[in-house]
PDB file of N, CA, C and O in Angstrom:
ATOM      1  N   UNK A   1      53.508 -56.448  11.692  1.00  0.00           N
ATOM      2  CA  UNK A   1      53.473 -55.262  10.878  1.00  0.00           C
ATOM      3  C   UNK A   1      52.119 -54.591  11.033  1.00  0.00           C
ATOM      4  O   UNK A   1      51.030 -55.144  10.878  1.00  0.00           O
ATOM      5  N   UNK A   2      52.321 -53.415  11.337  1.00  0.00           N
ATOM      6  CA  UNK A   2      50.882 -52.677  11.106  1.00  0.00           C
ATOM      7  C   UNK A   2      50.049 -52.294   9.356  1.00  0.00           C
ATOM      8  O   UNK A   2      50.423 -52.193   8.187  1.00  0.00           O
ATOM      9  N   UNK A   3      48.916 -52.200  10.042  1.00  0.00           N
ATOM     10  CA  UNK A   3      48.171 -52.341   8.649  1.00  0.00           C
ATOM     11  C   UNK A   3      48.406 -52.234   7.444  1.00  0.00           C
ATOM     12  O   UNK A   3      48.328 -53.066   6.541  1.00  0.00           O
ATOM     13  N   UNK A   4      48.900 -50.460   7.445  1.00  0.00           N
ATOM     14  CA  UNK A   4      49.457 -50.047   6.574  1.00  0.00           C
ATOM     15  C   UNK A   4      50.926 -50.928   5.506  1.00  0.00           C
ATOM     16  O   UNK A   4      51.133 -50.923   4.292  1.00  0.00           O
ATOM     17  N   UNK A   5      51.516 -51.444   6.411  1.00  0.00           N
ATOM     18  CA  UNK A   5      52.667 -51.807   6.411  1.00  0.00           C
ATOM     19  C   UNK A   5      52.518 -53.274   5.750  1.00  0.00           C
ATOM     20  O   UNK A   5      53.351 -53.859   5.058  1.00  0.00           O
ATOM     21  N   UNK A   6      51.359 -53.670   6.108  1.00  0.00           N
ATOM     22  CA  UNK A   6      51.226 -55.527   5.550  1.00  0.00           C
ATOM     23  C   UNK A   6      50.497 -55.554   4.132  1.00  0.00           C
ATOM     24  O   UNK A   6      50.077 -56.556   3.553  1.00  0.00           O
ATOM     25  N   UNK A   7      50.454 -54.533   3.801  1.00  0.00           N
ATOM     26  CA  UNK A   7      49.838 -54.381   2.068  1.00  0.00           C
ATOM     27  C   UNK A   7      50.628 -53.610   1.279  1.00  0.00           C
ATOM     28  O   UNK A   7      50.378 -52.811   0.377  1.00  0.00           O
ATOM     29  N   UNK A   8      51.832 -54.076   1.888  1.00  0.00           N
ATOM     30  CA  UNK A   8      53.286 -53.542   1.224  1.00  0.00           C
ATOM     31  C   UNK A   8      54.127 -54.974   0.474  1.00  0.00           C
ATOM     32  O   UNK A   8      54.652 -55.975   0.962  1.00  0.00           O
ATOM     33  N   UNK A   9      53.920 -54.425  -1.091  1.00  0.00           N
ATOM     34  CA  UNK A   9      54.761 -56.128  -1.283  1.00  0.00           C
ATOM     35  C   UNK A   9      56.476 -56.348  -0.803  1.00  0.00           C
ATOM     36  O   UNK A   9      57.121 -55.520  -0.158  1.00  0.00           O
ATOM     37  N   UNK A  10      56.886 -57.412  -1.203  1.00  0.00           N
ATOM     38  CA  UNK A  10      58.057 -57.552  -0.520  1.00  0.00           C
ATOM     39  C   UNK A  10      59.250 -56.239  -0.752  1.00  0.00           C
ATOM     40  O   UNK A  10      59.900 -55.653   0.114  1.00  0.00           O
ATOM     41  N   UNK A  11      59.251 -56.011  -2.489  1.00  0.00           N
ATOM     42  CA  UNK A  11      59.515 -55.069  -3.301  1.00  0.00           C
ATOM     43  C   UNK A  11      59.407 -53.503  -1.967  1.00  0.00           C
ATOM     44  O   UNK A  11      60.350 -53.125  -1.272  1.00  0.00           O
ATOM     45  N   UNK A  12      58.240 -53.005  -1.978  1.00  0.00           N
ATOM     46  CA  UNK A  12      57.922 -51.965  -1.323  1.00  0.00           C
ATOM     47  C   UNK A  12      58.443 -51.855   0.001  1.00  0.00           C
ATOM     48  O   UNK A  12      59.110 -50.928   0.462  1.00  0.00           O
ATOM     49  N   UNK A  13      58.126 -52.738   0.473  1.00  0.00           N
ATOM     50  CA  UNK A  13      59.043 -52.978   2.012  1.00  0.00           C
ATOM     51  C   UNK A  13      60.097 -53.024   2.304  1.00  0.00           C
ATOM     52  O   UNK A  13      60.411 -52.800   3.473  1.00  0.00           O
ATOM     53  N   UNK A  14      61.146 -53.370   1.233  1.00  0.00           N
ATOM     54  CA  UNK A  14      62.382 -53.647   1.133  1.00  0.00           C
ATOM     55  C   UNK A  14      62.990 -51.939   0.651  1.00  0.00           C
ATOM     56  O   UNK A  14      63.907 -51.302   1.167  1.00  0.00           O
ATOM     57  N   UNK A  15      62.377 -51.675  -0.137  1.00  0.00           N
ATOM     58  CA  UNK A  15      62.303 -49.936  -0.839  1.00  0.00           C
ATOM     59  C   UNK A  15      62.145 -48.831   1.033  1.00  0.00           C
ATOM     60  O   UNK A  15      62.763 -47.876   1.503  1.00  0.00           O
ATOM     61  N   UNK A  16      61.079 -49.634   1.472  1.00  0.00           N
ATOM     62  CA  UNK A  16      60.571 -48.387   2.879  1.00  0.00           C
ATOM     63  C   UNK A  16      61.830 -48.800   3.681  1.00  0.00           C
ATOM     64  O   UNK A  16      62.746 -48.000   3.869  1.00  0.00           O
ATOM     65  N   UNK A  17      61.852 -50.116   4.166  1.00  0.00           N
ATOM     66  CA  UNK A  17      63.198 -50.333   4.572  1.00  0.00           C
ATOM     67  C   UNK A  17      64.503 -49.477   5.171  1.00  0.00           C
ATOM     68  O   UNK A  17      64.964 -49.050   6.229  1.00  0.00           O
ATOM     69  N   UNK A  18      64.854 -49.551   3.272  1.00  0.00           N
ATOM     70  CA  UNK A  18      66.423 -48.577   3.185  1.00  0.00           C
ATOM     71  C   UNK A  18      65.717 -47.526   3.345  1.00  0.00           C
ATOM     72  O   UNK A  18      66.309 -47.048   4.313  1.00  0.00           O
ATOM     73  N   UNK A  19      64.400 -46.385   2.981  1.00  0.00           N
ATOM     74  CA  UNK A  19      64.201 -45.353   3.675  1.00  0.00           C
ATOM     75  C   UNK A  19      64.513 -44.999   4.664  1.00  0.00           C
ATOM     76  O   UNK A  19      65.327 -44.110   4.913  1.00  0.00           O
ATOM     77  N   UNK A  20      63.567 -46.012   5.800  1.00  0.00           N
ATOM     78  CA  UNK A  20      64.480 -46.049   7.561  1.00  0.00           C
ATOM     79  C   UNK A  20      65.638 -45.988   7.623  1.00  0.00           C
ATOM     80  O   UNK A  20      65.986 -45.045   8.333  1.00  0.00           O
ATOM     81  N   UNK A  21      66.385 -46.505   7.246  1.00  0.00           N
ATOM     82  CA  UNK A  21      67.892 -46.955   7.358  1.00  0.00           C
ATOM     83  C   UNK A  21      68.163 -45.525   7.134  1.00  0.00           C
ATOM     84  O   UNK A  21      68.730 -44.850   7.994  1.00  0.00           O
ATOM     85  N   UNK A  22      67.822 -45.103   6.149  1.00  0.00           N
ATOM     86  CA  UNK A  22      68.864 -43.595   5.820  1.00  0.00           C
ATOM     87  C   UNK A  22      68.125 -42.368   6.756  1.00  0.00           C
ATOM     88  O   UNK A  22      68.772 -41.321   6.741  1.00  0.00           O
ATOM     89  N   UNK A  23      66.870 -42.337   7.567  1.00  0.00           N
ATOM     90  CA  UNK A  23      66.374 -41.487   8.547  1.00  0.00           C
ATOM     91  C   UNK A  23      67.240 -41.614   9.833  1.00  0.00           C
ATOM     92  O   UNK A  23      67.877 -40.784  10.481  1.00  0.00           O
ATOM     93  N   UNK A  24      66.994 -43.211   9.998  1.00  0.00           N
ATOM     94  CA  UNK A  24      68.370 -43.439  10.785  1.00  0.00           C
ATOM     95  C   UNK A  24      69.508 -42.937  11.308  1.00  0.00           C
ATOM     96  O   UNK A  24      69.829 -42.595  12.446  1.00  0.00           O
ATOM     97  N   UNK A  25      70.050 -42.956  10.278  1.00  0.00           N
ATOM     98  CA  UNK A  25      71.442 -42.768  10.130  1.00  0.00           C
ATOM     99  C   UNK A  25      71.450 -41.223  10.250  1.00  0.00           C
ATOM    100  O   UNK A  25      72.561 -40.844  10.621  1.00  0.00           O
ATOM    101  N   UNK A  26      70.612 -40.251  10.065  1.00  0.00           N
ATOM    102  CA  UNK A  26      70.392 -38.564  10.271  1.00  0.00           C
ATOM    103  C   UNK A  26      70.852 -38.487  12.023  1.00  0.00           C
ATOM    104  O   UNK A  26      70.212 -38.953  12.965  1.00  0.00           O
ATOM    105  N   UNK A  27      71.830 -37.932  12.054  1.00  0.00           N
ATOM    106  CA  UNK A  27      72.546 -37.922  13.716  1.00  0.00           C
ATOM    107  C   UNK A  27      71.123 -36.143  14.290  1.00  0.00           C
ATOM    108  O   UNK A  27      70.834 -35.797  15.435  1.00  0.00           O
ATOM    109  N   UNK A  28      70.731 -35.634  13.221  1.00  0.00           N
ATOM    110  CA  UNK A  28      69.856 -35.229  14.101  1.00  0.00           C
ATOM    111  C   UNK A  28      68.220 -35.666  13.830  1.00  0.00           C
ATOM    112  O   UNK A  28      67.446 -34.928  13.221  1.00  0.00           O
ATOM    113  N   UNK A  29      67.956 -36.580  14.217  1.00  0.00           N
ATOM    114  CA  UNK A  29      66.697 -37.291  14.375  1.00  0.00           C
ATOM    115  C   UNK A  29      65.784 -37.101  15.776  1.00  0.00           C
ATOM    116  O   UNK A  29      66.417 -36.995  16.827  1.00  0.00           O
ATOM    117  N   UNK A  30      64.692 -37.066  15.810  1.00  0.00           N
ATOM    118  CA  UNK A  30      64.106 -36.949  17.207  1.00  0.00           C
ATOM    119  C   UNK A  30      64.412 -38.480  17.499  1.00  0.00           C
ATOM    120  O   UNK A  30      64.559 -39.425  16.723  1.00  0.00           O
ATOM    121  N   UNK A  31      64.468 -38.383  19.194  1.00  0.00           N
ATOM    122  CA  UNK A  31      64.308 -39.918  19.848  1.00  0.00           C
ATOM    123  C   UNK A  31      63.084 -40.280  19.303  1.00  0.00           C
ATOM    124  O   UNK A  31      63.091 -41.290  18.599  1.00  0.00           O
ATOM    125  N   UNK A  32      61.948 -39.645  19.475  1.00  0.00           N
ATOM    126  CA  UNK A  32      60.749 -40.750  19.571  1.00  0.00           C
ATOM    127  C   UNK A  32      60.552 -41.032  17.765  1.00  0.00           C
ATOM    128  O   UNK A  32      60.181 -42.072  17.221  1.00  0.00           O
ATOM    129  N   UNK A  33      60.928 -39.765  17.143  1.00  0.00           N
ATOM    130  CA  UNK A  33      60.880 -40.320  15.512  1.00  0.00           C
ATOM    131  C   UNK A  33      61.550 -41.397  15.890  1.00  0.00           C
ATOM    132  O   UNK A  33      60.818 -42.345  16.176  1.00  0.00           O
ATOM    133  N   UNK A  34      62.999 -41.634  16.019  1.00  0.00           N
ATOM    134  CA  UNK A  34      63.845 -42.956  15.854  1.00  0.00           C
ATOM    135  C   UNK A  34      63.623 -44.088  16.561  1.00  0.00           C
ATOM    136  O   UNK A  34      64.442 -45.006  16.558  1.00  0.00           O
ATOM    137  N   UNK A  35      62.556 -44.130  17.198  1.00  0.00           N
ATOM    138  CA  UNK A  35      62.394 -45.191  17.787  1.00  0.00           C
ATOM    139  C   UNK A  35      60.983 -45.959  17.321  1.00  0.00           C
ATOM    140  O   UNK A  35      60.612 -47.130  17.404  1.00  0.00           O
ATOM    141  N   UNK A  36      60.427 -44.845  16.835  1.00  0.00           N
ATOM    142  CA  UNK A  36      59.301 -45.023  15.383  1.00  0.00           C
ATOM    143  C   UNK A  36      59.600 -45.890  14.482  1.00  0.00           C
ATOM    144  O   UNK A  36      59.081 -46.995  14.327  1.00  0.00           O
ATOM    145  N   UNK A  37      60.422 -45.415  13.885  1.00  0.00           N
ATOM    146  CA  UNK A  37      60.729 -45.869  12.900  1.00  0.00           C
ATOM    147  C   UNK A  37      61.827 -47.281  13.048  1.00  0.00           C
ATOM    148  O   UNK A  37      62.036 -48.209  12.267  1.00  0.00           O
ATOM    149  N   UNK A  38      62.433 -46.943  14.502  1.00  0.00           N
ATOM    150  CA  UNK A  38      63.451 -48.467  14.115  1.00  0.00           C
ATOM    151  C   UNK A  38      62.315 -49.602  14.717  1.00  0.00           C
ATOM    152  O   UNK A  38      62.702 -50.762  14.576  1.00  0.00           O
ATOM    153  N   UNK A  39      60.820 -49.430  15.440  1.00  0.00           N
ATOM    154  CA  UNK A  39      60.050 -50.602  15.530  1.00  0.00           C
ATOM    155  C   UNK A  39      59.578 -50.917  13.889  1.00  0.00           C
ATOM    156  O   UNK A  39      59.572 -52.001  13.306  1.00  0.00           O
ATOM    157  N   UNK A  40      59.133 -49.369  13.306  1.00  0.00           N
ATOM    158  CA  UNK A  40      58.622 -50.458  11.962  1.00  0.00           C
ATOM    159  C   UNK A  40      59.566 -50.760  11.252  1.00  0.00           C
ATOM    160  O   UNK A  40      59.175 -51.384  10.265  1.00  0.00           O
ATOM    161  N   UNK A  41      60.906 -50.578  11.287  1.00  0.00           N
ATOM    162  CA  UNK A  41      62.085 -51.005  10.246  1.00  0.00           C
ATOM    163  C   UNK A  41      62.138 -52.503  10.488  1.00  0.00           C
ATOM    164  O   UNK A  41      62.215 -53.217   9.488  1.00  0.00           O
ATOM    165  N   UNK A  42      62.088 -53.420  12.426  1.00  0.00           N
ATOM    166  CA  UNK A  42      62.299 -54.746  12.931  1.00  0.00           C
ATOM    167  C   UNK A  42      61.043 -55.432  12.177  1.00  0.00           C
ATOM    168  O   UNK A  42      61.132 -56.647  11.999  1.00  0.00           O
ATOM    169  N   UNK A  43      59.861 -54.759  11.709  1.00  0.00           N
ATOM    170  CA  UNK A  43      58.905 -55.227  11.755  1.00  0.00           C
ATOM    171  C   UNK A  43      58.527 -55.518  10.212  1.00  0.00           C
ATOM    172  O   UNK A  43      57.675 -56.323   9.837  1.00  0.00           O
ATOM    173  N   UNK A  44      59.417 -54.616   9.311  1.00  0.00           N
ATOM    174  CA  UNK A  44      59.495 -54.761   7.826  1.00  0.00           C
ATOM    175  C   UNK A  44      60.364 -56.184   7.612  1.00  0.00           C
ATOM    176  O   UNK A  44      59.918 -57.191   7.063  1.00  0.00           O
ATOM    177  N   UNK A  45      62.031 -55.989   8.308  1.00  0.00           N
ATOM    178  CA  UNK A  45      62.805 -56.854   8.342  1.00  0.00           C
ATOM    179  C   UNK A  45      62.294 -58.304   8.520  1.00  0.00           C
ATOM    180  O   UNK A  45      62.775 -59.314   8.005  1.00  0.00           O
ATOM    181  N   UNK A  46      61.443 -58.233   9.182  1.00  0.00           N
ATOM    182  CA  UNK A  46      60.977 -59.902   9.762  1.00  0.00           C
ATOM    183  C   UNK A  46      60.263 -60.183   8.956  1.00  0.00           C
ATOM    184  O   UNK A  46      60.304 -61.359   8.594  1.00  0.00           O
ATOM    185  N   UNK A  47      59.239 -59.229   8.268  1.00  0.00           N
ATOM    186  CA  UNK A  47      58.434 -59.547   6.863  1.00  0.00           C
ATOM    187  C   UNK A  47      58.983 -60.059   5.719  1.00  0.00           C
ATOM    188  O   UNK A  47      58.375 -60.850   4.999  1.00  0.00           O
ATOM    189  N   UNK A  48      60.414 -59.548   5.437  1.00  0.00           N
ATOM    190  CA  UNK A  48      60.940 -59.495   4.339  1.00  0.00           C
ATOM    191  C   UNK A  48      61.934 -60.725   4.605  1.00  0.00           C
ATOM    192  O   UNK A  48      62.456 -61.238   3.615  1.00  0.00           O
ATOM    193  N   UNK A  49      62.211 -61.197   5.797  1.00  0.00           N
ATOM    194  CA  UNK A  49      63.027 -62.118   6.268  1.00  0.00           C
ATOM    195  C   UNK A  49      62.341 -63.719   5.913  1.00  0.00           C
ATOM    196  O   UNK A  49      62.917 -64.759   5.591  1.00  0.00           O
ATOM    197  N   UNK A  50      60.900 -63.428   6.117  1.00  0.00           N
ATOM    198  CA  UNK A  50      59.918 -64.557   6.367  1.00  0.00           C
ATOM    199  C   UNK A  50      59.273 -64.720   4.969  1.00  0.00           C
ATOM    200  O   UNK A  50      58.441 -65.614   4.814  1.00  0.00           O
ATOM    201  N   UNK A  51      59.760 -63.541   3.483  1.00  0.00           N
ATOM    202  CA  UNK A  51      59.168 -63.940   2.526  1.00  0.00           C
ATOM    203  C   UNK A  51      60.674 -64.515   1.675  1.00  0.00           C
ATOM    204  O   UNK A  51      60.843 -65.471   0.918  1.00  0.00           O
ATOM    205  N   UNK A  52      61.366 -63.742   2.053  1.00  0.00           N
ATOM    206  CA  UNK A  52      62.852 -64.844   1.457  1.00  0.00           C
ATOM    207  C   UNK A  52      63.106 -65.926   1.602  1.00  0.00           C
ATOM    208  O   UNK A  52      63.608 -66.655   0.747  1.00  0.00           O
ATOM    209  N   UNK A  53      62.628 -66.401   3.364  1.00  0.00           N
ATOM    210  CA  UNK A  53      62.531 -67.789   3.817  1.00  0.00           C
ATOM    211  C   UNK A  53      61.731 -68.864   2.968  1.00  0.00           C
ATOM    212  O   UNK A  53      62.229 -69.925   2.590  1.00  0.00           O
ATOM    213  N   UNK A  54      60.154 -68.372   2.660  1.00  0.00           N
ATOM    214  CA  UNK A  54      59.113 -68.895   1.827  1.00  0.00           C
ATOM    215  C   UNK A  54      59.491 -69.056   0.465  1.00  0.00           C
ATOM    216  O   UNK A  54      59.126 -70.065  -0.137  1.00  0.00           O
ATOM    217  N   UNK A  55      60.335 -67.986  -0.218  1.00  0.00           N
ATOM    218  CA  UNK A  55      60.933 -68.132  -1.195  1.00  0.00           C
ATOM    219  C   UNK A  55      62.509 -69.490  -1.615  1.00  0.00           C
ATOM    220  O   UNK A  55      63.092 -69.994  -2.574  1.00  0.00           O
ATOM    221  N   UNK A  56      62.508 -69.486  -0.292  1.00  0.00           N
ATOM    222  CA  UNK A  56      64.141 -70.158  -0.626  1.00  0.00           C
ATOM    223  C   UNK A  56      63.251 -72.086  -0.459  1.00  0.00           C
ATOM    224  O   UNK A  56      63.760 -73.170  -0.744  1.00  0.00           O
ATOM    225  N   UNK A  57      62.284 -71.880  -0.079  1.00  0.00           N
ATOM    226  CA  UNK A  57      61.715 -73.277   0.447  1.00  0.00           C
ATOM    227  C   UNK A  57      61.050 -73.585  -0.954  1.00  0.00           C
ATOM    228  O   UNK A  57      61.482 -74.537  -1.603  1.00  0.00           O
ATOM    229  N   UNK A  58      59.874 -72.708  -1.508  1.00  0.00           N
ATOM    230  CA  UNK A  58      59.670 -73.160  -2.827  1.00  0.00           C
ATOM    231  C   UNK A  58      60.523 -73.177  -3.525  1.00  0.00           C
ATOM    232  O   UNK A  58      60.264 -74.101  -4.297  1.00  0.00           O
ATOM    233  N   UNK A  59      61.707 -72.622  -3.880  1.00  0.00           N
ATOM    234  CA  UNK A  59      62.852 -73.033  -5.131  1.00  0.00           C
ATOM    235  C   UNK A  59      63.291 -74.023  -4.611  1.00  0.00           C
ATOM    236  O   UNK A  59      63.597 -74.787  -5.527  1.00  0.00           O
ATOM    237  N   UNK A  60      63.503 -74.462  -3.673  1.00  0.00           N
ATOM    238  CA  UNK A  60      63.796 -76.033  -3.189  1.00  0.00           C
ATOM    239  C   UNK A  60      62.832 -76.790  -3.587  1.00  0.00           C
ATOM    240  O   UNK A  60      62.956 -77.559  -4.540  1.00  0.00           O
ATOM    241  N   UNK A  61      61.864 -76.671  -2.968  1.00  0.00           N
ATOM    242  CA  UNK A  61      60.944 -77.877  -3.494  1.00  0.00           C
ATOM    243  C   UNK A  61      60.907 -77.635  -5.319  1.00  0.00           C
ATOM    244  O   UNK A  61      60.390 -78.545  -5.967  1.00  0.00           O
ATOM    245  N   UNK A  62      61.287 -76.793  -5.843  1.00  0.00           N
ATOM    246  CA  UNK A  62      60.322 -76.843  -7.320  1.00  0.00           C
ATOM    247  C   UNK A  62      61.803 -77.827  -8.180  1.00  0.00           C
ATOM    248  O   UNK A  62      61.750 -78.556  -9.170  1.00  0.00           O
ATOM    249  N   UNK A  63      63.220 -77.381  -7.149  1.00  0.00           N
ATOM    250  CA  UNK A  63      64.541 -77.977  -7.788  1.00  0.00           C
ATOM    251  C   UNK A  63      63.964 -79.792  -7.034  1.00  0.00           C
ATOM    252  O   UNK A  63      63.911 -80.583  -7.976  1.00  0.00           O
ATOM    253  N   UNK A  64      63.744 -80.187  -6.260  1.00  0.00           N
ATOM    254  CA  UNK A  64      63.737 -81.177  -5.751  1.00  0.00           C
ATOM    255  C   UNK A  64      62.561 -82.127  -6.829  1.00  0.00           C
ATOM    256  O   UNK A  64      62.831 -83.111  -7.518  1.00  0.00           O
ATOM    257  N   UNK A  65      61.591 -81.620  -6.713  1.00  0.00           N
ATOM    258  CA  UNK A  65      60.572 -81.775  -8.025  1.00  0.00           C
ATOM    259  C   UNK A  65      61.022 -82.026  -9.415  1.00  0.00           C
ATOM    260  O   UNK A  65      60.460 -82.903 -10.069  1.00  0.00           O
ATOM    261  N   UNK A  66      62.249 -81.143 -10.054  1.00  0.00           N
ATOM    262  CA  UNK A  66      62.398 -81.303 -11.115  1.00  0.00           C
ATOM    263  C   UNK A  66      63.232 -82.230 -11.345  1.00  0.00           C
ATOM    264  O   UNK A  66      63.490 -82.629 -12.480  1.00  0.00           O
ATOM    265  N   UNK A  67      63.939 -82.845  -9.892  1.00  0.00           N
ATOM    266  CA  UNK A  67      64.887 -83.711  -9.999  1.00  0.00           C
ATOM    267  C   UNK A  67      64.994 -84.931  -9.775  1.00  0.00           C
ATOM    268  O   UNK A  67      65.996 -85.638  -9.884  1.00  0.00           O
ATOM    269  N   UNK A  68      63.603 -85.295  -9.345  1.00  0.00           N
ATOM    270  CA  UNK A  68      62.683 -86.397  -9.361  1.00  0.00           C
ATOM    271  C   UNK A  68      62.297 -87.215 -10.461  1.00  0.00           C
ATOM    272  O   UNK A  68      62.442 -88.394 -10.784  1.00  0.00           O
ATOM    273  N   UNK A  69      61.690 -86.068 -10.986  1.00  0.00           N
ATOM    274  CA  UNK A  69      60.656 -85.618 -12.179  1.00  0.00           C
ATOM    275  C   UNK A  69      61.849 -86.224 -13.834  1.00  0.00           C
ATOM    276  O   UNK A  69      61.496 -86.922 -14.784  1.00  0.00           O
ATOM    277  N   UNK A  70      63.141 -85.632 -13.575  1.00  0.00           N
ATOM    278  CA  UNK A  70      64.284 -86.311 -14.384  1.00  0.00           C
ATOM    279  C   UNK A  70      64.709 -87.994 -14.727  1.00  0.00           C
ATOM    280  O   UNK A  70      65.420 -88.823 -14.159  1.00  0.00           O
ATOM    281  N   UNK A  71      63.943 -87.992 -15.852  1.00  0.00           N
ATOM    282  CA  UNK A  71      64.166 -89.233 -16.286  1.00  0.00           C
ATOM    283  C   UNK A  71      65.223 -90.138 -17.354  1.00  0.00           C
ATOM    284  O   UNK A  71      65.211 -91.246 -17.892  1.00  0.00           O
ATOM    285  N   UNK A  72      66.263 -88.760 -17.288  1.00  0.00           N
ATOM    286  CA  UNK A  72      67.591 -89.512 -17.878  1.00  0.00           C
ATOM    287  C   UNK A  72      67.258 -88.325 -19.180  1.00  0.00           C
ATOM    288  O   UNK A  72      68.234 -87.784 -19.700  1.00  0.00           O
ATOM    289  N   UNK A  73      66.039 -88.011 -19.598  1.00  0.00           N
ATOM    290  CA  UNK A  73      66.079 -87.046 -21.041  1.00  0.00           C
ATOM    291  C   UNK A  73      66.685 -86.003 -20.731  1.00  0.00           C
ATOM    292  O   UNK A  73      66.710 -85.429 -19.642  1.00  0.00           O
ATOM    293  N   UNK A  74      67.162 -85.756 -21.646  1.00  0.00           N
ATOM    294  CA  UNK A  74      67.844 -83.909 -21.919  1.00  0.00           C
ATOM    295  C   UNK A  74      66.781 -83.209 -22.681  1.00  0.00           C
ATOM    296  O   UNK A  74      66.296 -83.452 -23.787  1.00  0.00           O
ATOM    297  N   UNK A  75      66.447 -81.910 -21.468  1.00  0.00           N
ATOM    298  CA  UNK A  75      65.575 -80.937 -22.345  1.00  0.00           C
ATOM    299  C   UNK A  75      66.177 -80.108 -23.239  1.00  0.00           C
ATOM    300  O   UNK A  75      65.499 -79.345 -23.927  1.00  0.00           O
TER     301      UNK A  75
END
């Protein structure tokens, strides 16, 4: 991701995202706009791909933790 683009939280990126998507989808778009924009759209995607990933690994570990951590009590 370029600069601009990596001080974008997941939230924001996911928001710029569907922006692209709908510039996109404009059947009259310049080539080089659309080809602009579909590198930083691959480049949001993989950001946002790689913080869901990070996300799905800590709720694992924090469920794996708590299920350890379970000593027969009911909270």
């Amino acid at each position: 991701m370029d600069k601009a683009s990596s001080k974008l939280s997941f939230s924001q990126s996911l928001k710029r995202l569907e922006e692209i998507v709908e510039k996109l989808e404009d059947p009259n778009i310049d080539l080089e706009e659309g080809l602009k924009l579909l590198e930083e759209g691959v480049k949001l995607h993989k950001y946002c791909k790689q913080k869901l990933t990070e996300a799905s690994v800590k709720i694992s570990t924090i469920l794996k933790e708590d299920n350890n951590s379970d000593d027969g009590e009911v909270n």
